[in-house]
C-alpha positions in Angstrom: -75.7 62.9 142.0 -74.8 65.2 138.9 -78.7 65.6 138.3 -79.0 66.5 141.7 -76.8 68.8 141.9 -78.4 70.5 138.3 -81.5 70.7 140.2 -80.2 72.6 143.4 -78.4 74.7 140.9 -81.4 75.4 138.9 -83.5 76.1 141.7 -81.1 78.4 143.3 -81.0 80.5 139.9 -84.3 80.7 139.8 -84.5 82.2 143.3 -81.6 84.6 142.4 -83.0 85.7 139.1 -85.4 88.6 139.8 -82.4 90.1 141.2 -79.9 89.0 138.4 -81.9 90.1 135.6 -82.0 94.0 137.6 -78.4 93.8 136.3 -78.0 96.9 133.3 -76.3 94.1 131.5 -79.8 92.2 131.3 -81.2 95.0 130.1 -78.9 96.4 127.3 -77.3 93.2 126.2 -81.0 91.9 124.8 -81.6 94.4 122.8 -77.6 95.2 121.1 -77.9 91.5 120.3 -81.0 91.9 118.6 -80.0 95.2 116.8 -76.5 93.3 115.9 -78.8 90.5 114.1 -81.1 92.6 112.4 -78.6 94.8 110.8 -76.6 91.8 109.9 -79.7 90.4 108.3 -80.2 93.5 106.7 -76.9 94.0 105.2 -77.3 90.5 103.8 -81.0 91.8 102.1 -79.6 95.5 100.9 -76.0 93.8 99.6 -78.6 90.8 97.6 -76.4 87.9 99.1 -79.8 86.8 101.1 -83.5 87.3 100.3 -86.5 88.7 102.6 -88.2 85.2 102.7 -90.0 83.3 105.6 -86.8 81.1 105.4 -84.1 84.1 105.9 -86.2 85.3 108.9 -86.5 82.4 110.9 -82.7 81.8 110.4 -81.8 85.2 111.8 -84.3 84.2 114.5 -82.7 81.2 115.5 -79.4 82.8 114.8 -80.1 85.9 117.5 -82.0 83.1 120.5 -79.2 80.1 120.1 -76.0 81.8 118.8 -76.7 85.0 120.9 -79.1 85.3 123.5 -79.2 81.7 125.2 -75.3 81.6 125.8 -75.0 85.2 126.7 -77.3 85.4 129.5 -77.0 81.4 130.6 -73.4 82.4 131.1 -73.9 85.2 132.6 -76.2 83.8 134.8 -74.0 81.3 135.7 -71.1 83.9 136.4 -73.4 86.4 138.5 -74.3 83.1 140.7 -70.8 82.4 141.2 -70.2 85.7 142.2 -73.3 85.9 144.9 -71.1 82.7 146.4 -68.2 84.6 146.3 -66.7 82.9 143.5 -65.0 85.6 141.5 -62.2 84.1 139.2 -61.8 86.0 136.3 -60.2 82.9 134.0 -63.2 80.9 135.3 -65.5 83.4 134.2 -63.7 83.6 130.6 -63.7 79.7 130.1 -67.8 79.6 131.2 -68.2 82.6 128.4 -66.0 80.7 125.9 -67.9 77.6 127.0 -71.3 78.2 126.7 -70.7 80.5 123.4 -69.3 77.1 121.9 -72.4 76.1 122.6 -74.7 78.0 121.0 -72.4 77.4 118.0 -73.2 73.8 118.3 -77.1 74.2 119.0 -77.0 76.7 116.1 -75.3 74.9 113.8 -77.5 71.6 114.5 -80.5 73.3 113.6 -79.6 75.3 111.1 -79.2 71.7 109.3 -81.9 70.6 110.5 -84.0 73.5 109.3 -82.6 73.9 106.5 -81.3 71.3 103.4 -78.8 74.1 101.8 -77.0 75.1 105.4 -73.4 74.1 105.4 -72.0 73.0 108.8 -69.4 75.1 110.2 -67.8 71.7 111.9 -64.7 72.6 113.8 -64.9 76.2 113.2 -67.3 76.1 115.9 -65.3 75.9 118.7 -63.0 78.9 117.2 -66.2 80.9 116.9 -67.1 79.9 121.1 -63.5 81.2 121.8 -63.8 84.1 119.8 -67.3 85.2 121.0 -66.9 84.4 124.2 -63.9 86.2 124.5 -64.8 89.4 123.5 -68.5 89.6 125.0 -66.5 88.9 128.2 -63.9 91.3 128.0 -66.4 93.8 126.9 -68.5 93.0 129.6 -65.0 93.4 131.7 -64.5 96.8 130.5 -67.7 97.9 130.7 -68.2 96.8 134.8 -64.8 98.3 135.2 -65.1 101.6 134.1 -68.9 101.5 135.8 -67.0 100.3 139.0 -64.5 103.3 138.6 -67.3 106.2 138.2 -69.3 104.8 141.3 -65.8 104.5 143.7 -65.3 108.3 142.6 -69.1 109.2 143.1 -68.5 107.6 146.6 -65.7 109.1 147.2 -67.1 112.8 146.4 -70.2 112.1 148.8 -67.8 111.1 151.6 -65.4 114.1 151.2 -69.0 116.2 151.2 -70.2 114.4 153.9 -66.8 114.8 155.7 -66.1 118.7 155.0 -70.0 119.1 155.9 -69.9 117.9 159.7 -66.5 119.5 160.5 -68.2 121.4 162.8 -66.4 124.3 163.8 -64.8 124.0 167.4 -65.0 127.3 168.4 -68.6 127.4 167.8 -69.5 124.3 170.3 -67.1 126.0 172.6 -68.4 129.4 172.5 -71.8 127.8 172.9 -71.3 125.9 175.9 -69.2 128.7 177.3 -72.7 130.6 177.1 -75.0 128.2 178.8 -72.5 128.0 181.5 -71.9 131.6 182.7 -76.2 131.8 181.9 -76.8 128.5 183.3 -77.1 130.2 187.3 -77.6 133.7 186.6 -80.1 133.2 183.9 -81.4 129.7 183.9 -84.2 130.0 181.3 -81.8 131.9 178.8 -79.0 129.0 179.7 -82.1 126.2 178.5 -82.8 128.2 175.3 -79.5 128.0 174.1 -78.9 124.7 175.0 -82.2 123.4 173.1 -81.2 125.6 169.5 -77.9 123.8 170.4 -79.5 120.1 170.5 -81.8 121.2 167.1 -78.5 122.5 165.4 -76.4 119.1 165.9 -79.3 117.0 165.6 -80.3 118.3 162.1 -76.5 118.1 161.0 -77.4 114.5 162.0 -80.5 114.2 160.3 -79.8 115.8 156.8 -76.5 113.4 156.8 -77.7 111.6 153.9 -79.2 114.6 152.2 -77.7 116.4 149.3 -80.4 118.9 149.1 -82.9 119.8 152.2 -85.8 122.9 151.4 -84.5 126.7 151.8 -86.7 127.2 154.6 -85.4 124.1 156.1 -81.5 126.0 156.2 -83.0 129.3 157.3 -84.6 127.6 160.7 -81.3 126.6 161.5 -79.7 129.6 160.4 -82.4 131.3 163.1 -81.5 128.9 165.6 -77.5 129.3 165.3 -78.2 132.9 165.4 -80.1 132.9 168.9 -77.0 131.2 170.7 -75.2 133.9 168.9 -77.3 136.4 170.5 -77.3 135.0 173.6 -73.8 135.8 173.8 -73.5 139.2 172.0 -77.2 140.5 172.9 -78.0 144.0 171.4 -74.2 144.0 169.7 -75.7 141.7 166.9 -78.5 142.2 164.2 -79.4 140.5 161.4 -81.2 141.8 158.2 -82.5 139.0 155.9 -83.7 139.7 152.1 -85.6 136.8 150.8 -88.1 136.5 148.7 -91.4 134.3 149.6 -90.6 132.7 146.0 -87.1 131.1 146.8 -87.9 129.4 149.8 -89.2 126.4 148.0 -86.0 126.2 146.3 -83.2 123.4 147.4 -79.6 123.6 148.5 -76.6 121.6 150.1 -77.3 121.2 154.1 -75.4 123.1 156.1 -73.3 125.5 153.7 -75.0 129.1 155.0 -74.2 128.9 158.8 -70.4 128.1 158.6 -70.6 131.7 156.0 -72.3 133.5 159.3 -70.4 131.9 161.3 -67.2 133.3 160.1 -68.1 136.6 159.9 -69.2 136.9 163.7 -66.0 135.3 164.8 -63.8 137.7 162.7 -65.8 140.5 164.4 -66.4 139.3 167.8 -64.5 142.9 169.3 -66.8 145.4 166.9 -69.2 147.4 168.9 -71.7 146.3 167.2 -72.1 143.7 164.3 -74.5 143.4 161.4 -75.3 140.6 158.9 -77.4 141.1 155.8 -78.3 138.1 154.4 -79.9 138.1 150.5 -81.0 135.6 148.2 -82.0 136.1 144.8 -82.9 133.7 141.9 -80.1 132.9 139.0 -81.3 131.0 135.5 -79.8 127.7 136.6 -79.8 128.1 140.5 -79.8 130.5 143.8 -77.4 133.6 144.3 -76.8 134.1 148.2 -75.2 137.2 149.1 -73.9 137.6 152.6 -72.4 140.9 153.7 -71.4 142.2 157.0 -70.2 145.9 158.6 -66.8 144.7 159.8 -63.5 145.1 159.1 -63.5 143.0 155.8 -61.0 140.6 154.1 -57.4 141.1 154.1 -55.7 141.1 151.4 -54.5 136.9 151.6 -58.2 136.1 151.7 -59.3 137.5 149.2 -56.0 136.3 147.0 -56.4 132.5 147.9 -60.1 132.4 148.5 -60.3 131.6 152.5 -58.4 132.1 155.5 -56.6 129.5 157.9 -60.0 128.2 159.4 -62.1 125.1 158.2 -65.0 127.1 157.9 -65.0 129.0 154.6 -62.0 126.8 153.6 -64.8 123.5 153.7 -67.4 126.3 152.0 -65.0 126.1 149.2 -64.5 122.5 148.8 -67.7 121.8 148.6 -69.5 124.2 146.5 -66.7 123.4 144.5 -67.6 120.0 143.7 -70.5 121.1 143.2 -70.3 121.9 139.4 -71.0 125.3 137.7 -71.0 126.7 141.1 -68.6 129.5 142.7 -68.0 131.3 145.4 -66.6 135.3 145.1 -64.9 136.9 148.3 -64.9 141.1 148.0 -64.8 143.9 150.6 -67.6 146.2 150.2 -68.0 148.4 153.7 -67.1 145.0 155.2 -66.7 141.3 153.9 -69.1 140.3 151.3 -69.4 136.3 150.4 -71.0 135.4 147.3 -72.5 132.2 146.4 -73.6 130.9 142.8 -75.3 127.7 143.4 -76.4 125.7 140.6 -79.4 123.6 141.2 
């Protein structure tokens, strides 16, 4: 029955250990346990208490595969298949570390004498080495998934709150929209279909670029085109739109979705001008893109420009996320009209 079960457990690792051995701890722990011995063997060699013979070598190589290697990875092995079964005990995991490291102490030992005539035997001290191994390649180990555990929850969290401020979608621009293709939808049926099509393209690429962090230039401008069209269709003549950017940048990458919600805000703060116009330049920085976006309208007061946005999402989300960007900023001036400045590291 106990072989049995051995053999289902072995087989089972064996299925389980392509993916096991993916593990960073797989990869790192081999080779600190190898550098450990070697400068252990070589501190032996430099202080004259051991020397360079065929002998000394194939003890420190029997010292790094039994003492080491076999009982780090055979427990971890076993922990990381108690784990896949949902088996997560921390003082079991301890006592399989202390466990197996005991051992490797024993198969160490065993050969050691058996190898060699002058090797001592460590006798009971064994089992205090096991538990003092053990314990502190798990711990370590501990620590080390911890703090790995902590930095990928806060990575998470930063894409969600990105992802989040990203598809707040401004209400007053779905409104406004479908306001448009229903006074055009009887008058001016062809003009109504337009809109609602640059509509469908706008909220279907919000959908498409969710798990994007960076989408082409180019990509952002043919939405910027498209949100511009239903903004048109609404303002007609009243609107125009000057664009400055060189053939050069449009291969460059940005954040989805963080130009329009800059437009947008400065067509709803000047929805009553006579006549509206955006400029809209790009130019390249050392470590990233400068977008300038400027309008003819009435500007920023005064509690904008002091706190950085207004009492809309909009440039308030703008913020957020460039933000989190890193080495990236956004400037709010008045210069004939409300000027938004964006320094994007990429």
């Amino acid at each position: 029955m106990g072989f049995d079960c051995f053999l289902l457990w072995f087989n089972n690792l064996q299925k389980e250990a392509p993916i096991m051995l993916k593990h960073p701890f797989y990869k790192y722990s081999f080779f600190i346990l190898l550098i450990v011995d070697i400068a252990y063997a070589l501190g032996l060699i430099i202080a004259n208490s051991a020397p360079l013979t065929g002998g000394s070598a194939l003890a420190a190589t029997v010292w790094f595969i039994t003492f080491y290697w076999v009982p780090v990875w055979s427990a971890a092995a076993v922990i990381f298949y108690l784990r896949n079964k949902h088996i997560n005990k921390t003082a079991l995991e301890w006592l399989i570390a202390v466990v197996f490291m005991a051992l490797g102490n024993v198969l160490t030992d065993v050969l050691l004498t058996l190898l060699f005539d002058g090797h001592k035997s460590m006798g009971i001290f064994v089992v205090f080495n096991g538990l003092l191994w053990g314990s502190c390649i798990y711990l370590t180990s501990i620590f080390i998934e911890s703090k790995k555990r902590v930095t990928a929850e806060k990575h998470a969290l930063k894409q969600a709150q990105l992802a989040t401020l990203r598809y707040q979608l401004n209400p007053h621009f779905m409104f406004n929209s479908l306001n448009t293709i229903s006074a055009y939808i009887h008058t001016k049926p062809d003009l109504a279909d337009e809109v609602l099509h640059e509509l469908a393209d706008i909220l279907r690429y919000s959908l498409d670029t969710a798990e994007q962090q960076q989408i082409p230039l180019q990509q952002e401008l043919t939405i910027i085109e498209k949100y511009l069209n239903i903004e048109k269709a609404r303002f007609g003549d009243k609107l125009k739109v000057n664009y400055h950017i060189p053939n050069t940048l449009k291969n460059k990458t940005l954040p989805p979705l963080l130009i329009q919600p800059i437009i947008e805000n400065a067509i709803k703060h000047n929805a009553k001008q006579t006549s509206l116009t955006l400029n809209i330049t790009l130019s390249e920085l050392s470590n990233g893109v400068k977008i300038v976006i400027s309008d003819n309208g009435k500007g920023f007061t005064d509690d904008v420009l002091k706190c950085g946005y207004g009492k809309g999402i909009g440039m308030k989300n703008i913020m957020l996320r460039v933000n989190q960007l890193g080495q990236s900023k956004v400037l709010l001036s008045n210069d004939n009209g409300a000027v938004v400045t964006l320094e994007l590291a990429l």
